[in-house]
N, CA, C and O atoms as a GROMACS GRO file, in nm:
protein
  256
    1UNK      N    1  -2.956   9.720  -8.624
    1UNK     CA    2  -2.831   9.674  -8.681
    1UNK      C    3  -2.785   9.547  -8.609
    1UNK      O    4  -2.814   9.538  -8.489
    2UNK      N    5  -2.704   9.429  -8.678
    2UNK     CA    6  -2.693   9.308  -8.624
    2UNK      C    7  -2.555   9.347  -8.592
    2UNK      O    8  -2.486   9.426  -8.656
    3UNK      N    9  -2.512   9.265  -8.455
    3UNK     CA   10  -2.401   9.285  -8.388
    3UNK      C   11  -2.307   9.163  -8.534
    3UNK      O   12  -2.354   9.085  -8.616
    4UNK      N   13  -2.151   9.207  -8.499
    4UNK     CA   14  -2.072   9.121  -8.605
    4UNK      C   15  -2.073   8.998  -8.537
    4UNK      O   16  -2.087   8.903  -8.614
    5UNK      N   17  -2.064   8.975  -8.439
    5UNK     CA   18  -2.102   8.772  -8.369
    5UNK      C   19  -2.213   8.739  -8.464
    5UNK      O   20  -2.193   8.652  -8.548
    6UNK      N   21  -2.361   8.817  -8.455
    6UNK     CA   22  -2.466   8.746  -8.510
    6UNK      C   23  -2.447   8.718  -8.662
    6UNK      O   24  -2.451   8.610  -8.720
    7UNK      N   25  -2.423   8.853  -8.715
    7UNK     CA   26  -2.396   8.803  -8.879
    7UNK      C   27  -2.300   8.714  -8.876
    7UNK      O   28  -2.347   8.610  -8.924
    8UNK      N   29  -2.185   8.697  -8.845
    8UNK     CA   30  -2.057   8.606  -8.858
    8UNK      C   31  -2.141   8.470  -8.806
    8UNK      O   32  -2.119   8.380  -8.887
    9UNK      N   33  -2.240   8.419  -8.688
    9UNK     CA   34  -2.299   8.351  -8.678
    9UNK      C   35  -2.419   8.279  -8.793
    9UNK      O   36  -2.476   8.170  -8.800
   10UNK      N   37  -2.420   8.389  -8.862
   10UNK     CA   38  -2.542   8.338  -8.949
   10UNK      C   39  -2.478   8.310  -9.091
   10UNK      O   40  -2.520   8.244  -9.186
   11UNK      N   41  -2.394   8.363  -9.078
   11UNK     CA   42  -2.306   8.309  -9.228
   11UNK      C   43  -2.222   8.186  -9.202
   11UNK      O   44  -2.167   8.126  -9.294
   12UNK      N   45  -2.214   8.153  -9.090
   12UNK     CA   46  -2.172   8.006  -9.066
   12UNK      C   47  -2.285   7.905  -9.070
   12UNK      O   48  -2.264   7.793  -9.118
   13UNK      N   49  -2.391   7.936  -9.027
   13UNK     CA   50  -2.522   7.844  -9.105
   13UNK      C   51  -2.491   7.836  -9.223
   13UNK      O   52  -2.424   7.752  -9.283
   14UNK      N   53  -2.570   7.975  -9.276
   14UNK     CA   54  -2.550   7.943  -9.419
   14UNK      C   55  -2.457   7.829  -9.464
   14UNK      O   56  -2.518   7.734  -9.514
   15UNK      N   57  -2.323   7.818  -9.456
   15UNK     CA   58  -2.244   7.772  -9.523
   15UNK      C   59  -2.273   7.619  -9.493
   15UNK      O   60  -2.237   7.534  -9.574
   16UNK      N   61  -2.331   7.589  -9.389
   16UNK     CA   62  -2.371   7.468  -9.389
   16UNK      C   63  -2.483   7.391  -9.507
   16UNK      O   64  -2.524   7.276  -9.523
   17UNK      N   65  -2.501   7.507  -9.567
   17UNK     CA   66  -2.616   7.494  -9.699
   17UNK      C   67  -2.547   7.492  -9.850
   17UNK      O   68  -2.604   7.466  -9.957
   18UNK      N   69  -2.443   7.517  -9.834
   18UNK     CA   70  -2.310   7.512  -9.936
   18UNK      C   71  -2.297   7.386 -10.056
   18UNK      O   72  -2.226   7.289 -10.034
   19UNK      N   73  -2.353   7.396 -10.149
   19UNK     CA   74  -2.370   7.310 -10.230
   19UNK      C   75  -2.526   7.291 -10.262
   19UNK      O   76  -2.557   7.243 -10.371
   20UNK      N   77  -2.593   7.317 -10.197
   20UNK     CA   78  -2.713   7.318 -10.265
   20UNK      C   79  -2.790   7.366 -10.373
   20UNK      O   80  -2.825   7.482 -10.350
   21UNK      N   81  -2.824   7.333 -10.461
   21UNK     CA   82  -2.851   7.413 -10.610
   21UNK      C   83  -3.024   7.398 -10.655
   21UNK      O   84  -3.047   7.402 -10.776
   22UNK      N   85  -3.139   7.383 -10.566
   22UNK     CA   86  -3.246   7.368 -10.557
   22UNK      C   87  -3.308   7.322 -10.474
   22UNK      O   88  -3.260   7.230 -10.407
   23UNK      N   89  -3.414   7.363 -10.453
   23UNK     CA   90  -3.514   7.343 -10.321
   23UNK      C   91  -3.491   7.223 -10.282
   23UNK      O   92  -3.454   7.212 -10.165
   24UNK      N   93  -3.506   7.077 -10.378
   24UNK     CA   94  -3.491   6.976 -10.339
   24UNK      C   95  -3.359   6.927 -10.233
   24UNK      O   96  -3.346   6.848 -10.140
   25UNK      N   97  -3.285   7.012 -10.296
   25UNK     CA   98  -3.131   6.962 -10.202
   25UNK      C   99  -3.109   7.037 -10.097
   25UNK      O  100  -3.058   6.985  -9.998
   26UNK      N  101  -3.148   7.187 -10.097
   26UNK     CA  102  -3.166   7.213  -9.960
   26UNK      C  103  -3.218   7.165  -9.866
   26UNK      O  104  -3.165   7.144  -9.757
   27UNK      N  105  -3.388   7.131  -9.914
   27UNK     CA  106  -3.459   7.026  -9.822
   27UNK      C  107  -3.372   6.941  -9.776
   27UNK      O  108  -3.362   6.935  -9.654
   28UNK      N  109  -3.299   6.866  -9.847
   28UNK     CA  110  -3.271   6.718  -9.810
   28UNK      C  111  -3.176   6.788  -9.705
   28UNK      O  112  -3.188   6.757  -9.587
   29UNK      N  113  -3.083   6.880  -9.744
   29UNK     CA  114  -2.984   6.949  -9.625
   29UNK      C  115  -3.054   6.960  -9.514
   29UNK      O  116  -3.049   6.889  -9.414
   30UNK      N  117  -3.132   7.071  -9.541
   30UNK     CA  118  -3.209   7.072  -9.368
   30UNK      C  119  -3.252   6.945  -9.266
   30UNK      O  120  -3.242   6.916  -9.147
   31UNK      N  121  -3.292   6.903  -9.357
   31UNK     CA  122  -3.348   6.758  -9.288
   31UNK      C  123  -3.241   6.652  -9.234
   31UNK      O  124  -3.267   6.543  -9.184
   32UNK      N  125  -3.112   6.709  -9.256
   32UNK     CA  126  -2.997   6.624  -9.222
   32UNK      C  127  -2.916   6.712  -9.101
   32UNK      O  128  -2.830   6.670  -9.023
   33UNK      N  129  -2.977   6.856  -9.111
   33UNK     CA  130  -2.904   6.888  -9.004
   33UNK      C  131  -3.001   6.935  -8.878
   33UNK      O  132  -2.971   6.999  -8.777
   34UNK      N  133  -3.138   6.874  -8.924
   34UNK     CA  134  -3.239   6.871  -8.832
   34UNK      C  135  -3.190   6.734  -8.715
   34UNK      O  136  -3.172   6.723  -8.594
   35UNK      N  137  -3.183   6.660  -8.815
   35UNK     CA  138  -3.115   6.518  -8.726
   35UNK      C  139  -3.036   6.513  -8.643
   35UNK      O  140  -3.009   6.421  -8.566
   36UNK      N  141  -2.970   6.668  -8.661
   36UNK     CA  142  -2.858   6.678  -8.538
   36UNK      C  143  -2.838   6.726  -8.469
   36UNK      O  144  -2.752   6.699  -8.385
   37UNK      N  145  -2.933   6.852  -8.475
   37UNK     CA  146  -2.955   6.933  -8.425
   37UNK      C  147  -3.069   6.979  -8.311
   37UNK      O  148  -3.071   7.078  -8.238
   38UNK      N  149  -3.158   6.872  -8.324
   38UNK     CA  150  -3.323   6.895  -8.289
   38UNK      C  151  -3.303   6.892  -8.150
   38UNK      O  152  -3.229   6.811  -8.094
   39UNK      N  153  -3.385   7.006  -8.079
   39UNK     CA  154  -3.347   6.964  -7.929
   39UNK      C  155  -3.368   6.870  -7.856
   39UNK      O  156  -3.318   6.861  -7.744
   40UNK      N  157  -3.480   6.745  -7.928
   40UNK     CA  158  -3.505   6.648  -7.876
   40UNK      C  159  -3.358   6.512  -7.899
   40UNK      O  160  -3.363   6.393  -7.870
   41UNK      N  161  -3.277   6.567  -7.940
   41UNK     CA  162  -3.131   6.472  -7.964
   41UNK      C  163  -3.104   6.493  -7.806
   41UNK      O  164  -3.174   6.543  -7.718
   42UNK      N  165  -2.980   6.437  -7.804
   42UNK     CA  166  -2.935   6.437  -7.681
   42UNK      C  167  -2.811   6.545  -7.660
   42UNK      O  168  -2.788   6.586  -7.546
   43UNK      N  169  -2.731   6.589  -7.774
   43UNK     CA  170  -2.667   6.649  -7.802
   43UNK      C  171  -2.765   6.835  -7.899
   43UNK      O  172  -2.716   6.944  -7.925
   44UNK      N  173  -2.864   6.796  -7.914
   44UNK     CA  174  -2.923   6.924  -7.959
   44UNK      C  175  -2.943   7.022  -7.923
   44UNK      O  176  -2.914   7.027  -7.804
   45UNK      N  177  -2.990   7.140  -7.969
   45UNK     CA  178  -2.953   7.220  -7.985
   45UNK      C  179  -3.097   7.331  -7.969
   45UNK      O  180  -3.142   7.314  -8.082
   46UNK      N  181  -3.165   7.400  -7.923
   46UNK     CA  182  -3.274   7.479  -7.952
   46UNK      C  183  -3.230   7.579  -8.031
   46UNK      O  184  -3.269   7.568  -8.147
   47UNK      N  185  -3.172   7.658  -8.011
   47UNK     CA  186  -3.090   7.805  -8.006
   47UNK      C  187  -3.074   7.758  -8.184
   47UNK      O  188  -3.142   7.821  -8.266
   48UNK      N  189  -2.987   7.652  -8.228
   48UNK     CA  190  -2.902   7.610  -8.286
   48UNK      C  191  -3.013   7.563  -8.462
   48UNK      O  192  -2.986   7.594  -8.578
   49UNK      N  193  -3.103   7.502  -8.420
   49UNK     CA  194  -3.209   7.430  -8.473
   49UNK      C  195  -3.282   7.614  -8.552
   49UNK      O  196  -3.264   7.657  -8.667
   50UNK      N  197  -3.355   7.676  -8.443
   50UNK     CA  198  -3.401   7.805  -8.442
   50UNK      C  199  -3.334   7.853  -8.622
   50UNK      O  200  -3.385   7.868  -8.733
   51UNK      N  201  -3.176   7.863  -8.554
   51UNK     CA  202  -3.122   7.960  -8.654
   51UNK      C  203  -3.099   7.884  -8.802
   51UNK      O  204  -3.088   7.949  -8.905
   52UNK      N  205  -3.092   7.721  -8.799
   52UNK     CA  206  -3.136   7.621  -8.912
   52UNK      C  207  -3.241   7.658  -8.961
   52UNK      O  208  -3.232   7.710  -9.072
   53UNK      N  209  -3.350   7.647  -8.911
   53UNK     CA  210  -3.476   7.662  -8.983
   53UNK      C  211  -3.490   7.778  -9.038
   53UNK      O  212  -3.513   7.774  -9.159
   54UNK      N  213  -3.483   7.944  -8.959
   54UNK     CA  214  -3.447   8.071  -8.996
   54UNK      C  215  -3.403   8.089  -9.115
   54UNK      O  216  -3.456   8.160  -9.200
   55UNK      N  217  -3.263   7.998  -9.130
   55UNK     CA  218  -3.176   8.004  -9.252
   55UNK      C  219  -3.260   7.928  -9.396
   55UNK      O  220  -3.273   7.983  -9.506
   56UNK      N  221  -3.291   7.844  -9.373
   56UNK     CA  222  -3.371   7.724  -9.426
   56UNK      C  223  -3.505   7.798  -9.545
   56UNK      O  224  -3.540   7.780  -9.661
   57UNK      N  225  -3.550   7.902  -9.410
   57UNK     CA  226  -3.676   7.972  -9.483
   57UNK      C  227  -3.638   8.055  -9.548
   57UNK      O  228  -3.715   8.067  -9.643
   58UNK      N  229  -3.522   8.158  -9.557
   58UNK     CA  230  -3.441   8.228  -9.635
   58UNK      C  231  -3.416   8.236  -9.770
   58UNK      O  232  -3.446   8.306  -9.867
   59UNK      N  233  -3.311   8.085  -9.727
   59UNK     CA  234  -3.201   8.019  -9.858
   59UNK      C  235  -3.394   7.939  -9.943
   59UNK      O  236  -3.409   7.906 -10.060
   60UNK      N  237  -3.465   7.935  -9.870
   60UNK     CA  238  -3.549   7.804  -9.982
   60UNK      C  239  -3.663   7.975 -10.055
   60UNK      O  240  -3.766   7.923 -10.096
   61UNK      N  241  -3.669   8.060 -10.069
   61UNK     CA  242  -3.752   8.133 -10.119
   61UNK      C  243  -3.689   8.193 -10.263
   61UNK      O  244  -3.753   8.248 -10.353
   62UNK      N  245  -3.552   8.167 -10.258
   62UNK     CA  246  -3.450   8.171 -10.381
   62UNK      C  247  -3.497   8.048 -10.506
   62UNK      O  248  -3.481   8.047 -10.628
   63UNK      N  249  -3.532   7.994 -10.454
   63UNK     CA  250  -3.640   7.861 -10.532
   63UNK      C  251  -3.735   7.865 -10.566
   63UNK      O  252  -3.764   7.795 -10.663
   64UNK      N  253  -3.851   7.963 -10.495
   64UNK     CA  254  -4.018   7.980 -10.497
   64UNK      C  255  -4.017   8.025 -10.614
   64UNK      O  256  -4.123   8.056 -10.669
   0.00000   0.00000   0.00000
């Protein structure tokens, strides 16, 4: 069972995906919050990136 931080954590990703209406635009989403996220930024994120991509593989199989 997921503690309520993690789900409440992962539904705040999600929502960063909010508007997307096909693979194509999710892609383009991810790839914009890869840019900000990547731990190689200076401000990035591992932990942060992780749960992007996680979400990413999720939300994009609603498309397959």
């Amino acid at each position: 069972e997921m503690s309520a931080s993690l789900v409440g954590s992962e539904m705040c990703i999600r929502d960063r995906f909010n508007g997307c209406t096909d693979k194509a635009s999710l892609t383009k989403r991810y790839k914009e919050l890869l840019k900000v996220y990547h731990p190689d930024n200076a401000n990035g994120d591992q932990t942060m990136t992780i749960k992007i991509t996680n979400t990413f593989n999720y939300l994009k199989t609603k498309y397959e």
